[in-house]
C-alpha positions in Angstrom: 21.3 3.9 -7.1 19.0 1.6 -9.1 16.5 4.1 -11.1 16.7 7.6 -11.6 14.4 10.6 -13.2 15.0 14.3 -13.7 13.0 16.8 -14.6 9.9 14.7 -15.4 7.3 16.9 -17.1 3.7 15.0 -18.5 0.6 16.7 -19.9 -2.6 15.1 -21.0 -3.7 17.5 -23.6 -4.3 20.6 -21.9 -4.0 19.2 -18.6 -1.0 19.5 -17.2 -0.2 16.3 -14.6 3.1 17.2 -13.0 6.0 19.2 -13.9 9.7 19.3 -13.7 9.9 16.8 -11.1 13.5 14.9 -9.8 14.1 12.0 -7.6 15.6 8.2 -7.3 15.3 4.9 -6.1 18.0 3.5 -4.1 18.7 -0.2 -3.3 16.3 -0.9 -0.2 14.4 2.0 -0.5 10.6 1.1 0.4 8.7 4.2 -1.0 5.0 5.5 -0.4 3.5 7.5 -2.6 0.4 10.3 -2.2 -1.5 12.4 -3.2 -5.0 13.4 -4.2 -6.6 11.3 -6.5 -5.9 12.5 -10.3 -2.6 14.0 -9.1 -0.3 11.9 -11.4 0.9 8.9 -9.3 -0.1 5.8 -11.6 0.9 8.0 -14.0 4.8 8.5 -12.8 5.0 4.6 -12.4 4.1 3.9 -15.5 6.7 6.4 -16.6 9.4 4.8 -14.5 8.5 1.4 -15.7 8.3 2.5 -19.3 4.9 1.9 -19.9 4.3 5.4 -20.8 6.6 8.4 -21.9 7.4 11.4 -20.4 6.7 14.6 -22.3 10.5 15.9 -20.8 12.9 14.9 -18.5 15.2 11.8 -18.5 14.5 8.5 -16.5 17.8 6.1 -16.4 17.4 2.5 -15.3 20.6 0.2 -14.0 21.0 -2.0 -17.3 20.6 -5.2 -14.5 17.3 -4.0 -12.7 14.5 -6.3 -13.3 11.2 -4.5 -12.6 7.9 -5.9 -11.6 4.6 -4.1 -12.0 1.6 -4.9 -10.3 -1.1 -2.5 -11.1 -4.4 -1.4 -9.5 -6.6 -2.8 -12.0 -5.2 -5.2 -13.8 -6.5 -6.9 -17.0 -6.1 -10.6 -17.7 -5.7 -11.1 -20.9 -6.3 -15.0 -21.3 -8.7 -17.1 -20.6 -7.2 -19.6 -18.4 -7.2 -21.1 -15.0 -5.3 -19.5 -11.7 -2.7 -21.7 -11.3 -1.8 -21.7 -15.3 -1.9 -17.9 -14.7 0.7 -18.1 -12.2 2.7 -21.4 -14.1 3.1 -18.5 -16.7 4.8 -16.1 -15.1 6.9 -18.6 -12.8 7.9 -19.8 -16.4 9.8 -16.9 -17.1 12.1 -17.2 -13.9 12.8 -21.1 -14.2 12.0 -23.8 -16.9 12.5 -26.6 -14.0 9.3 -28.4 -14.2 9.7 -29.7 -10.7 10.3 -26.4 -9.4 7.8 -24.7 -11.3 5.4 -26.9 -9.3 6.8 -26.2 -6.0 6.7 -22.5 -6.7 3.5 -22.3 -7.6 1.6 -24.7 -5.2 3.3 -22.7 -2.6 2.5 -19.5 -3.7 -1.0 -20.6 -3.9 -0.7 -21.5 0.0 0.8 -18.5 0.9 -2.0 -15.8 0.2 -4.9 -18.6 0.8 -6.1 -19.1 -2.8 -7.6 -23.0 -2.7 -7.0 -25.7 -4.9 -10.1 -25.3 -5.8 -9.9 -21.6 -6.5 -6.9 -22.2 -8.6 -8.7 -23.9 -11.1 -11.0 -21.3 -11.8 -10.6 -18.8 -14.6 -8.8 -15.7 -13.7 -11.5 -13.2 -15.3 -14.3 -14.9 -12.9 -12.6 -14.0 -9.6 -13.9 -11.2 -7.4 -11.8 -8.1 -6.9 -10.4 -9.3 -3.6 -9.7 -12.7 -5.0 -7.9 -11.4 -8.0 -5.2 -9.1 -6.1 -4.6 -12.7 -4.0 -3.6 -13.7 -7.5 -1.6 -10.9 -8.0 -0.2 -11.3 -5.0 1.0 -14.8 -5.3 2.1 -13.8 -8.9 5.0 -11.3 -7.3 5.9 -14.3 -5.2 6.8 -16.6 -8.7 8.7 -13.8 -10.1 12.8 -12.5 -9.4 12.7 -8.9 -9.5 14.9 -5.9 -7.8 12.3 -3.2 -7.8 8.8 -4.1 -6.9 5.7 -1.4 -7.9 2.8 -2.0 -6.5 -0.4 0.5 -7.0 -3.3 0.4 -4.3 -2.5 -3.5 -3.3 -4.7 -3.4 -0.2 -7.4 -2.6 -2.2 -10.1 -5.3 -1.6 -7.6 -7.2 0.7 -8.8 -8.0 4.3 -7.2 -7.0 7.4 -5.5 -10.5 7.8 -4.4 -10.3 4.0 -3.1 -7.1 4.7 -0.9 -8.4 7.4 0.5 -11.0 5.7 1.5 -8.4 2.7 3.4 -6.0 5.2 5.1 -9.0 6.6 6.2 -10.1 3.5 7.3 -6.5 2.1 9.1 -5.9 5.4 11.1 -9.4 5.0 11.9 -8.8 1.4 15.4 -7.4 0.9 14.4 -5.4 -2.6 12.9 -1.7 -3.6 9.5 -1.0 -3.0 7.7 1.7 -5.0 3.8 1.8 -3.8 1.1 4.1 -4.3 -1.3 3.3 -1.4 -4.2 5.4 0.6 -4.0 3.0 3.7 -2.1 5.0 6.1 -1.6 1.7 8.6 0.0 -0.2 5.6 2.2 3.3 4.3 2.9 3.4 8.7 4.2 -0.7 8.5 5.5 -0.5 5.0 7.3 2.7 3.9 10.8 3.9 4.8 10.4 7.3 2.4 7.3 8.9 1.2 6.5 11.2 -2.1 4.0 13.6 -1.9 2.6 14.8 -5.7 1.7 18.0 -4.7 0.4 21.2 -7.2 2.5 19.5 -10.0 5.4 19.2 -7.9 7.0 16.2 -6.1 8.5 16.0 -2.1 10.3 13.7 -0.3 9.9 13.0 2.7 11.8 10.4 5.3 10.2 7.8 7.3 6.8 6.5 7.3 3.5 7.9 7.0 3.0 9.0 10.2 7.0 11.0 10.2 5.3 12.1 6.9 2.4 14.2 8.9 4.8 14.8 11.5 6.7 16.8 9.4 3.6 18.3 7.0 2.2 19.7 10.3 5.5 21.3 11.2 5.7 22.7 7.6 2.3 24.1 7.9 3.2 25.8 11.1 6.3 27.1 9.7 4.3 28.7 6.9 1.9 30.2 8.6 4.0 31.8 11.3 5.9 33.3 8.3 2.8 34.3 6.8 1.6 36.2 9.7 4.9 37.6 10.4 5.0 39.2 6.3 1.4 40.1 6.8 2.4 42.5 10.1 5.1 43.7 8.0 3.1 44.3 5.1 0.3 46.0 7.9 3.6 47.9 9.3 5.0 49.2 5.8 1.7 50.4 4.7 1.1 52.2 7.6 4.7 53.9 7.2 3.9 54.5 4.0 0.8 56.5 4.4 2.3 58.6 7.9 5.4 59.8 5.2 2.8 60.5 2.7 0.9 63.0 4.5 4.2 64.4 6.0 5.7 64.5 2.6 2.7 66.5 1.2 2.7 68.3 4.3 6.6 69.6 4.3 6.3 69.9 0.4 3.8 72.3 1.2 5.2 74.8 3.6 8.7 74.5 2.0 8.8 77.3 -0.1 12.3 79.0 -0.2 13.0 77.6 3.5 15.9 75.1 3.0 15.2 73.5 6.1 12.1 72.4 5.4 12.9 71.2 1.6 15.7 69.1 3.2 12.9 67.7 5.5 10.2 67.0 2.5 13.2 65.6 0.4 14.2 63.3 3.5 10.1 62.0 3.9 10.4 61.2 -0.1 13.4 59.2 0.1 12.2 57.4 3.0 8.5 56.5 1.0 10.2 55.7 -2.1 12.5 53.3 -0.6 9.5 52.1 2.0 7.5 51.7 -0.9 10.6 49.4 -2.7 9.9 47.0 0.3 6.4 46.7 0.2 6.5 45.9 -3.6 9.2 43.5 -2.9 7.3 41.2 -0.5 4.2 41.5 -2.5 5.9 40.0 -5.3 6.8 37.6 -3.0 4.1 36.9 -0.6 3.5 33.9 1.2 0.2 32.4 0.4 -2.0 31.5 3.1 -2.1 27.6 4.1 -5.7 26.4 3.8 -7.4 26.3 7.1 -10.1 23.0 7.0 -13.3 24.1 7.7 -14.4 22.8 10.9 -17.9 21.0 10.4 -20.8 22.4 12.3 -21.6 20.4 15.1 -24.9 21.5 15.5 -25.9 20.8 12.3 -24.5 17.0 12.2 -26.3 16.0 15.4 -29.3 17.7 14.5 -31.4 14.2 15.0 -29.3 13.4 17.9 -29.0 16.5 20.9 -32.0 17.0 22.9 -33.5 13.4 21.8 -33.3 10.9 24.6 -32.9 7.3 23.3 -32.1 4.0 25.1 -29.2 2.8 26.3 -29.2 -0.4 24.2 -30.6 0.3 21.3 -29.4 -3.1 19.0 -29.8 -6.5 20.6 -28.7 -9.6 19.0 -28.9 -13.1 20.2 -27.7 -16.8 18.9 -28.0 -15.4 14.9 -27.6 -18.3 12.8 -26.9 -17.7 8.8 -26.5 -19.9 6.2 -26.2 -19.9 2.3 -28.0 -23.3 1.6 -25.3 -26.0 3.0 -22.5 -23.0 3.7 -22.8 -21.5 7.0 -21.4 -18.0 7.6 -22.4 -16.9 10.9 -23.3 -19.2 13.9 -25.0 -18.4 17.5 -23.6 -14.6 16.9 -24.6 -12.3 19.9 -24.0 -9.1 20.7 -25.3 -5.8 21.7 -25.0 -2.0 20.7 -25.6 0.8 23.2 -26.2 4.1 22.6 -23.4 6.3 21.3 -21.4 3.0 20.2 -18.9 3.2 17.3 -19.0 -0.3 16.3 -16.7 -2.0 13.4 -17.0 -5.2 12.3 -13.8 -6.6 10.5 -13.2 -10.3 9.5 -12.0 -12.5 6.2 -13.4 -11.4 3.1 -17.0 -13.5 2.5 -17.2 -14.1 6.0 -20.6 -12.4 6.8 -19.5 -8.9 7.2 -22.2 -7.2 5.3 -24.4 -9.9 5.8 -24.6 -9.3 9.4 -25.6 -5.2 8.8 -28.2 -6.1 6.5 -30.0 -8.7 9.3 -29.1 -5.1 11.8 -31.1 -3.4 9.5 -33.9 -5.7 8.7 -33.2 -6.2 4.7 -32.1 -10.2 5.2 -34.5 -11.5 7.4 -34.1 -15.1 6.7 -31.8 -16.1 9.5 -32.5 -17.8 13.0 -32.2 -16.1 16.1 -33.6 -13.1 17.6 -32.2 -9.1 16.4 -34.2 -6.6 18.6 -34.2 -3.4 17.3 -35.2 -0.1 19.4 -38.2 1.4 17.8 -36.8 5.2 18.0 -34.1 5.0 16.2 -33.3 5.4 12.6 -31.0 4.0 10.6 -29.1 5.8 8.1 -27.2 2.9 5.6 -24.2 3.6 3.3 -23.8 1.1 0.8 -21.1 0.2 -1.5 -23.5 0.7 -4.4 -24.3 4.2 -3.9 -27.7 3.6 -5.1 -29.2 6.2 -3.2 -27.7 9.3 -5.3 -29.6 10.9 -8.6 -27.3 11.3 -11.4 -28.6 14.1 -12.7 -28.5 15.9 -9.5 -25.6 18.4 -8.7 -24.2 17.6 -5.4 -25.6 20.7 -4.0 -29.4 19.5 -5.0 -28.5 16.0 -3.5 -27.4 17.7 -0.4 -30.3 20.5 0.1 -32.9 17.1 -0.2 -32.3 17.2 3.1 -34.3 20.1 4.1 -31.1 22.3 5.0 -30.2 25.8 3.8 -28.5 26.7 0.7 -25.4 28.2 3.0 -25.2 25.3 5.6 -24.9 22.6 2.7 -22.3 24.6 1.2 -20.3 25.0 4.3 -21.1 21.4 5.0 -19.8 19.9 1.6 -16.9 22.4 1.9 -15.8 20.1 5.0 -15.7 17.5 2.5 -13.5 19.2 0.5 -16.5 20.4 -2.3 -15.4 23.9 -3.1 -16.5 26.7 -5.5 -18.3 25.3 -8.5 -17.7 21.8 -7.4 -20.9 22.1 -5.4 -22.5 22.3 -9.3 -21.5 19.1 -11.0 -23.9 16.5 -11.8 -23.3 13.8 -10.1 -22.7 11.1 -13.1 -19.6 13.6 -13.8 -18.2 12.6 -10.3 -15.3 9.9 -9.8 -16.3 7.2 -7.4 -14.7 9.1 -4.2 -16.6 12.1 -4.8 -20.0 10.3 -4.9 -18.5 8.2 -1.7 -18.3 12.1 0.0 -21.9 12.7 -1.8 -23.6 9.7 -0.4 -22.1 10.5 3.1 -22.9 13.8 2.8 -26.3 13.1 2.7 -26.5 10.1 5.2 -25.7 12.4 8.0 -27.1 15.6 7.2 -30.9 13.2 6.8 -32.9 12.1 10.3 -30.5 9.1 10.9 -29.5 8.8 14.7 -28.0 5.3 14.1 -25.2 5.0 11.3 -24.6 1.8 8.9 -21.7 2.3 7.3 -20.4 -0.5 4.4 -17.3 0.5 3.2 -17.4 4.0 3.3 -13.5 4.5 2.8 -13.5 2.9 -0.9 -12.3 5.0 -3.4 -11.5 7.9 -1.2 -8.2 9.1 -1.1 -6.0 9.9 1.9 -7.4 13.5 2.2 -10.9 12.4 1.6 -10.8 10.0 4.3 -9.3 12.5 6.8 -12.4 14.8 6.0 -14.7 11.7 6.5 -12.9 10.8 9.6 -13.2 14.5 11.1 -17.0 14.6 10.5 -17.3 11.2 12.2 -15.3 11.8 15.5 -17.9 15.1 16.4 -20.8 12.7 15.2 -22.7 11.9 18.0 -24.9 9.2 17.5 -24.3 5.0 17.2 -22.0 4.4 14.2 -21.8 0.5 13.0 -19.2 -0.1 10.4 -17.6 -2.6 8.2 -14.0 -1.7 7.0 -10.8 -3.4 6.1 -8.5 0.3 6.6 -7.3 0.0 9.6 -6.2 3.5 10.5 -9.9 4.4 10.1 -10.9 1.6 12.5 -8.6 2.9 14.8 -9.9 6.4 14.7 -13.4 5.7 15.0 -13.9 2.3 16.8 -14.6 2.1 20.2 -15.9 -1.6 19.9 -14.9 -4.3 17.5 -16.6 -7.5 16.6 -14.8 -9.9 14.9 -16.4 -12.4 12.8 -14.0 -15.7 12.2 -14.8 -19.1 11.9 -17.9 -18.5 11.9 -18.6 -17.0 15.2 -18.6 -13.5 17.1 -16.3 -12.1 19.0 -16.5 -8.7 20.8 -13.9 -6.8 22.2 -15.3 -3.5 24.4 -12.1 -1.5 23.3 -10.5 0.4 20.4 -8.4 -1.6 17.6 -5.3 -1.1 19.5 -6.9 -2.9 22.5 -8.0 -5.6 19.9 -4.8 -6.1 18.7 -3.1 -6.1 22.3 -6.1 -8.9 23.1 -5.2 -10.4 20.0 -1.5 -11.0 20.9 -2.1 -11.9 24.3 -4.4 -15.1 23.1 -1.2 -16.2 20.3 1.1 -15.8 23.6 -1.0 -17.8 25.5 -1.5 -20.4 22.4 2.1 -20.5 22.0 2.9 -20.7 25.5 0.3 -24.2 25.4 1.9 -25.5 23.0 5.0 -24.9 24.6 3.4 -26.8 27.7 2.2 -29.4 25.8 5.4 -30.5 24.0 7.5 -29.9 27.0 5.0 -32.4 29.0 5.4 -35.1 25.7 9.1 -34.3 25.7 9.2 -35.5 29.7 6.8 -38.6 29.2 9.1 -39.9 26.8 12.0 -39.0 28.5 10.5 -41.2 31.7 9.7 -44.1 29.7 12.9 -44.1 28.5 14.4 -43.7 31.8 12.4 -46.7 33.4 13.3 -49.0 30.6 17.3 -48.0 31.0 16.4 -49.0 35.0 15.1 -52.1 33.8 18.0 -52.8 31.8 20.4 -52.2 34.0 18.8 -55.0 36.6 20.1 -57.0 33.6 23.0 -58.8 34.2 25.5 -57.4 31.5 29.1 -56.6 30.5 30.8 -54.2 31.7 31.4 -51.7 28.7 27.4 -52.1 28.1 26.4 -51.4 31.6 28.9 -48.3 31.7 27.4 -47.0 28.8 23.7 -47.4 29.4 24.5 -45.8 33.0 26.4 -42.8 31.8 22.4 -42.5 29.3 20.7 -43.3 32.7 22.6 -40.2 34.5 22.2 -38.0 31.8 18.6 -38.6 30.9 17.5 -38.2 34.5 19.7 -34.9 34.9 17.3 -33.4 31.9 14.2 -34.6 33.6 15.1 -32.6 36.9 16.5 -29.8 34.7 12.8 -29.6 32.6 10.5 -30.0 35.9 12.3 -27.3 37.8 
């Protein structure tokens, strides 16, 4: 056992953020952790890591454990270059000059940061290109536990390969608070669910994890339904030995038969009425049922209008940023009731290429046809469209829809009770992401543009967003780096890399099985190819040993260079059959 915490209580002020809560990290453990957002799960690894204090409880650390933090949002203190940044902390592991060098050049390699990006200051970077920094910096340090918090955010899907590779190759403890199911599925061995102040293990990955919640939910509620027939059955004993009680009570008088029988009726109510009390002190709470979302009501824009088959056409798009190109002859086309995502690199013309869809860049070469009926609904990262000073019910009910169905609408997207009421500057960045959605497909839009939309939402949140997208009938276009949402939505993926389009008329698993076919047959080519040098050299070799040999020479020689001869053409017949 490397870390262990018992009993963990913290409160900020009158909040309290989890309580009395246990568990350990063992040597090779590779732990997930979720929850709702605000929940306390940044909060317990700062505890573990002793950034923070617990209000109770006891954390103890192996005296030997070297602990390395990466956190979400991470705050570079000096203003210095990338690869000093990193020279820094590889300083702390070796003093090696030579090394240092290595270690940090090949770090820099490793996640893709450029010689020329490592020169830049650290504080300039973008979001994506500072968690490649942080990224290189866990591979310059020694450590035995490694917490990480959110490090897909801003990562592309390639980046976020590489990450899982590496985690699943590294023979240390993993603690990592993530929302990406895929990386939790690729990643985790446990999971720990912060839960109502409370913590749960559970074993496996993310998807055992909902494996086993569904089962527990099912569990529940047939116990709950089997305590509410009993509770149904004990009241209705109750109230048949009432009125016989009051009924024998009655007629008793000085007959001892029927005394005996009234007294017999009250000992079986009182100790009926013993049971009832005792399973309402312990009743079983009723799981929350999700509201389903009304179908109608999304695809209000959408049944009974006929639109066109293909209803986005584009062909030989050409983009450039002065001298950098970022897209070139793109084409592609999107049909009616498409759900289209586009994943590539980060900066390689994702967003780009939805804002030529929708007509906002027009300064490209090529032709876009877009179907006159349609209209496109667009979710940016920026959120522009909300009012901050609108509740999220007002934002909603813009959208010419009843007081009742926006309720029940946001309720689907888990605004309940007086959440409907806050304003929306009050709201974290997820619960304007819901907002902004909220509206986009409750407005006319038959055509969806979605940038983003799973930022800031947490694993809950994106299941809601997910369930109001799979009944959404209409054309969906979508940038997205989370993979498990891509997988759930997708029907079509274009891939933008090096430049050009790619489209593959298939979910993401079909992509990925495409995807592996074309390294198999790259790797089976280069196979081919080195094999076919292998033999050319082998023949060259083998006609100048016959040349040789037409030599007149000594015996030993000549024995020698036949015995090469033999054995040389042996391993050409053994490669050509």
């Amino acid at each position: 056992m490397q870390l262990y915490f018992n009993n963990l209580s913290k409160s900020y002020g009158d909040s309290k953020i989890f309580e009395c809560i246990s568990g350990k990290i063992n040597q090779g453990d590779k732990i997930g952790i979720v929850g709702l957002n605000g929940v306390g799960k940044t909060t317990l690894c700062n505890i573990l890591c002793g950034k923070e204090t617990a209000d109770e409880g006891i954390v103890k650390v192996s005296s030997s454990l070297k602990i390395v933090y990466i956190e979400q949002n991470p705050k570079f203190d000096n203003d210095i270059s990338v690869y000093d940044e990193l020279y820094e902390t590889a300083k702390i592991c070796t003093t090696n000059e030579k090394k240092l060098k290595t270690v940090v050049d090949k770090a820099l390699n490793t996640v893709k940061l450029s010689s020329q990006m490592s020169k830049m200051n650290v504080k300039k970077l973008s979001g994506g290109e500072k968690t490649k920094v942080l990224l290189a910096k866990i591979l310059v340090s020694e450590y035995d536990l490694l917490i990480l918090d959110e490090p897909t955010n801003h990562l592309d899907i390639e980046s976020c390969k590489w990450l899982e590779e590496y985690l699943n190759n590294l023979n240390k403890s993993l603690l990592v608070i993530s929302h990406d199911r895929f990386f939790l599925d690729n990643v985790a061995n446990k999971i720990w669910e912060i839960k109502n102040k409370t913590l749960k293990e559970y074993k496996g990955n993310y998807s055992d994890y909902k494996v086993e919640k569904d089962n527990e939910l099912k569990n529940i509620m047939k116990e709950y339904t089997k305590q509410q027939d009993k509770i149904k059955s004990l009241k209705s004993i109750i109230n048949e030995r009432t009125n016989w009680y009051t009924s024998a009570h009655k007629s008793a008088g000085q007959n001892d038969f029927l005394r005996a029988k009234a007294k017999k009726h009250a000992s079986v109510l009182k100790s009926k009425k013993r049971e009832l009390q005792k399973l309402e002190e312990n009743k079983i709470i009723k799981p929350r049922e999700e509201i389903a979302p009304m179908f109608k009501l999304i695809n209000k824009n959408i049944i009974n209008k006929k639109l066109p088959f293909v209803l986005v056409s584009c062909n030989d798009i050409c983009k450039s940023y002065g001298e950098k190109v970022i897209l070139k002859n793109g084409k592609f086309q999107v049909n009616n009731g498409d759900k289209v995502a586009i994943i590539g690199e980060n900066g390689c013309g994702k967003t780009t290429l939805l804002k030529i869809i929708q007509g906002v860049d027009k300064d490209y070469k090529g032709e876009v046809k877009v179907n006159p009926s349609i209209n496109i609904g667009y979710f940016s990262q920026e959120l522009s469209e909300l009012k901050l000073e609108n509740t999220v019910i007002e934002e909603v009910l813009s959208n010419d829809i009843s007081s009742s169905e926006g309720r029940m609408f946001l309720a689907s997207l888990i605004f309940k009770g007086n959440d409907v009421k806050k304003k929306i500057k009050e709201l974290s960045m997820g619960e304007k992401c819901r907002v902004a959605f909220a509206k986009l497909i409750l407005g006319k839009s038959n055509i969806l543009i979605l940038d983003e939309p799973t930022n800031y939402m947490d694993i809950v949140s994106k299941e809601a967003l997910e369930n109001v997208l799979c009944q959404f009938q209409g054309t969906i276009i979508f940038v997205s780096h989370d993979r498990y949402f891509i997988r759930k939505i997708a029907n079509k993926i274009i891939e933008i890399k090096d430049k050009k389009l790619k489209v593959y008329n298939g979910n993401y698993d079909y992509y990925i099985e495409k995807n592996n076919e074309e390294y198999t047959k790259q790797e089976i080519g280069m196979e081919y190819n080195n094999i076919k040098n292998k033999l050319q050299v082998l023949e060259y070799e083998l006609a100048f040993l016959s040349g040789k040999l037409s030599e007149p020479l000594e015996e030993k020689e000549k024995k020698q260079l036949t015995d090469k001869f033999i054995k040389i053409s042996q391993e050409i017949r053994n490669i050509k059959n």
